[in-house]
C-alpha positions in Angstrom: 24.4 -23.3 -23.7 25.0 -23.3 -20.2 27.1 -26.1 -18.2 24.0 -28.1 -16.2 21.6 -26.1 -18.5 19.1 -28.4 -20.5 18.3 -28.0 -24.7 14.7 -27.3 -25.2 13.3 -28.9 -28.0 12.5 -27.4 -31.4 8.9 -28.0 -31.2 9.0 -26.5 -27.4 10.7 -23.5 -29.1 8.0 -23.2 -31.9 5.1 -23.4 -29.5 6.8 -21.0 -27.1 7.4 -17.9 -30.0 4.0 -19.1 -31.3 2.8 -18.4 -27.9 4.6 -15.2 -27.4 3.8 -14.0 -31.2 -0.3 -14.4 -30.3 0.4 -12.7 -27.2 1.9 -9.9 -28.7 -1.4 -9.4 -31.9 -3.3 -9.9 -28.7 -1.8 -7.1 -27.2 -1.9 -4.7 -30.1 -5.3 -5.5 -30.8 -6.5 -5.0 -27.4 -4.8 -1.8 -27.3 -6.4 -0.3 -30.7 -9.5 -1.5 -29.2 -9.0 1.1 -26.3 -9.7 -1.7 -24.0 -8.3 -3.0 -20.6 -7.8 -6.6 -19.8 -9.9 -6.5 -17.3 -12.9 -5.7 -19.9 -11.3 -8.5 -22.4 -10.9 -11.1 -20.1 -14.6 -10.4 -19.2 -16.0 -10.2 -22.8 -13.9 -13.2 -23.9 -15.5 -15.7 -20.5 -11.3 -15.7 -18.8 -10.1 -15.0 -15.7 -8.0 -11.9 -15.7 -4.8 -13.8 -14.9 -5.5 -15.6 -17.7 -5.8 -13.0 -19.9 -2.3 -11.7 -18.8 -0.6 -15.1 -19.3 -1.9 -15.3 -22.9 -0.6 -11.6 -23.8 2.7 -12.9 -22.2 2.3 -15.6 -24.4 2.9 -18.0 -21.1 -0.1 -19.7 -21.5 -1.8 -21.9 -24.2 -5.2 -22.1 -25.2 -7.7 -23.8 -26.8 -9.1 -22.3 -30.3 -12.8 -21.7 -28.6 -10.3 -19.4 -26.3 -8.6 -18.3 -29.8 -12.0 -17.0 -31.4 -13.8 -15.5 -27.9 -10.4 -13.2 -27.7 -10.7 -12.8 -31.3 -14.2 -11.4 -30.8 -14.2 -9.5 -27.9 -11.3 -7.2 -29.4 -12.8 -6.7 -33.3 -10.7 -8.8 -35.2 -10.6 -11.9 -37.0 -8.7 -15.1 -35.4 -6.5 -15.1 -38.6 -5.2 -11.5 -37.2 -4.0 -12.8 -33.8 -2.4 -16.2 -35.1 1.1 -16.0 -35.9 2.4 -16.6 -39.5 
């Protein structure tokens, strides 16, 4: 760790590769789709910026978020949450 540099918790950790890992199915889902996330964010009732912070995994969501994603891509929620 870095001198002045703060430990981030384990759960922070876990939520943040969580994040990141729901992101990423996002992504790949989105992509197979052949859809931009402009026409995702619109389908799934997000902003665009949104959208981008969630396939960042930066952002957190609620599961009603989860399953409009889920839908608007083609793919069941169980596909875009991490193991």
């Amino acid at each position: 760790m870095l001198p002045g540099s703060k430990e981030i918790p384990t759960s922070a950790r876990l939520e943040t590769s969580a994040a990141f890992a729901f992101g990423a199915n996002l992504y790949r889902a989105r992509i197979n789709a052949g859809m931009t996330q402009a026409a995702v964010a619109i389908a799934a009732g997000l902003s665009l910026n949104r959208m981008s912070l969630i396939e960042k995994g930066r952002s957190d969501l609620r599961m009603s978020s989860a399953h409009a994603l889920a839908r608007a891509v083609g793919v069941s929620l169980k596909a875009l949450v991490p193991d």
